[in-house]
C-alpha positions in Angstrom: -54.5 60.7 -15.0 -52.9 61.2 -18.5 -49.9 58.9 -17.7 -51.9 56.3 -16.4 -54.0 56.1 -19.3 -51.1 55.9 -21.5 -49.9 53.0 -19.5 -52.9 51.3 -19.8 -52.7 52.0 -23.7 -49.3 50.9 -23.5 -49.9 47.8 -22.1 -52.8 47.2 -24.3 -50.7 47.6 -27.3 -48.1 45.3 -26.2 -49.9 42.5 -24.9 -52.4 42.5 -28.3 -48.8 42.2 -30.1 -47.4 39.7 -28.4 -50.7 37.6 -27.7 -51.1 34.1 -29.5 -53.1 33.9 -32.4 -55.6 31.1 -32.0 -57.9 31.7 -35.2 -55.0 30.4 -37.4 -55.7 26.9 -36.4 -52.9 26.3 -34.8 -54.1 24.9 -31.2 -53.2 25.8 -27.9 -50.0 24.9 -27.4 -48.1 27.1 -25.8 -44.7 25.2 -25.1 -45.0 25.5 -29.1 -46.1 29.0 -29.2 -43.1 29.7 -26.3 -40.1 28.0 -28.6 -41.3 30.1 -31.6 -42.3 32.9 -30.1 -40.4 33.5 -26.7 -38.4 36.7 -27.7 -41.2 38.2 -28.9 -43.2 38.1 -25.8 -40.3 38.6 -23.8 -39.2 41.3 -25.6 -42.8 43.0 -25.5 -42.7 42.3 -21.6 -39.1 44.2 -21.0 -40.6 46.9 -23.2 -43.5 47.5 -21.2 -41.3 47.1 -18.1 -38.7 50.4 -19.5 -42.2 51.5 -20.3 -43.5 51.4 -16.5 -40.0 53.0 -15.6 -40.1 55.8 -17.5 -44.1 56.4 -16.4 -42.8 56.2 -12.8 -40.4 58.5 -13.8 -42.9 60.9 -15.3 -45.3 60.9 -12.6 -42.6 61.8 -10.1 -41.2 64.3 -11.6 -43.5 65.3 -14.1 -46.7 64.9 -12.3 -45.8 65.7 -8.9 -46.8 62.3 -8.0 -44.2 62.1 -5.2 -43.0 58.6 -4.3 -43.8 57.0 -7.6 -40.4 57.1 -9.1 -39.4 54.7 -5.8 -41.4 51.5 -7.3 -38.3 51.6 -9.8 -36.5 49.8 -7.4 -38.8 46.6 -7.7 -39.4 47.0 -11.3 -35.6 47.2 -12.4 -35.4 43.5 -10.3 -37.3 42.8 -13.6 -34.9 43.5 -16.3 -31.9 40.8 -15.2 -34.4 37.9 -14.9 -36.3 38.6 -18.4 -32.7 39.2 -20.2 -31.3 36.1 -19.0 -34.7 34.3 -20.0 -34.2 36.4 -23.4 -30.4 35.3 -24.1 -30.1 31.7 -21.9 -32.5 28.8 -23.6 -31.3 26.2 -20.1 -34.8 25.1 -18.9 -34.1 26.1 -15.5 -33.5 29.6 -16.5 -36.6 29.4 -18.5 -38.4 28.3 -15.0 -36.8 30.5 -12.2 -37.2 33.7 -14.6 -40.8 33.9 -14.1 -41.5 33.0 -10.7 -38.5 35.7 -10.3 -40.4 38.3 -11.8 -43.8 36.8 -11.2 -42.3 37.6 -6.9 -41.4 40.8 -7.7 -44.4 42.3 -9.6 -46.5 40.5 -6.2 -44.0 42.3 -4.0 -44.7 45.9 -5.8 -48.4 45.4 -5.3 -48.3 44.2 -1.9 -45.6 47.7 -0.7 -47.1 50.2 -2.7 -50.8 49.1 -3.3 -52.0 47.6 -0.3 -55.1 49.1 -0.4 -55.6 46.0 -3.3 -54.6 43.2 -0.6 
């Protein structure tokens, strides 16, 4: 119950850090926002995905939450994708990045939530 609430917090933190500000005026643009701003976000995003490792890890073996440790598997599929959208400014790597990971975290939900189908 703990670990999951400090996942949630987790995430909250991240995403609140990482979220566009709208109230300075500046618009909705967010091709703008993405050629300023793209390491942050990104670099929020592979944060929270160590972050979701290490909780896995933790609930496993901490926890006793058997079985939790093998979503890792999915969630490490995360890491090349969001580097190479971190380090490689081609459009197409820019494009196929996401829907890579954007697959995967559909994947993780559909093998090891399917209760949420």
């Amino acid at each position: 119950m703990a670990i999951g609430f400090v996942l949630v917090v987790g995430q909250y933190l991240i995403c609140a850090l990482v979220a566009p500000d709208f109230a300075d005026g500046d618009g909705f643009d967010l091709r703008r926002f993405h050629d300023h701003q793209d390491r942050t976000y990104l670099g929020g995003f592979l944060a929270l995905v160590v972050f979701a490792i290490l909780v896995n890890i933790a609930a496993d073996v901490g926890a006793g939450i058997k079985g939790e440790a093998n979503q890792n598997g999915l969630i490490l599929g995360m890491i090349p994708p969001l580097v190479a959208a971190l380090l490689v400014r081609t459009a197409w790597v820019q494009v196929v990045a996401p829907w890579v990971i954007l697959t995967l975290g559909v994947a993780n939900v559909m093998i090891y939530y399917p209760a949420l189908q």
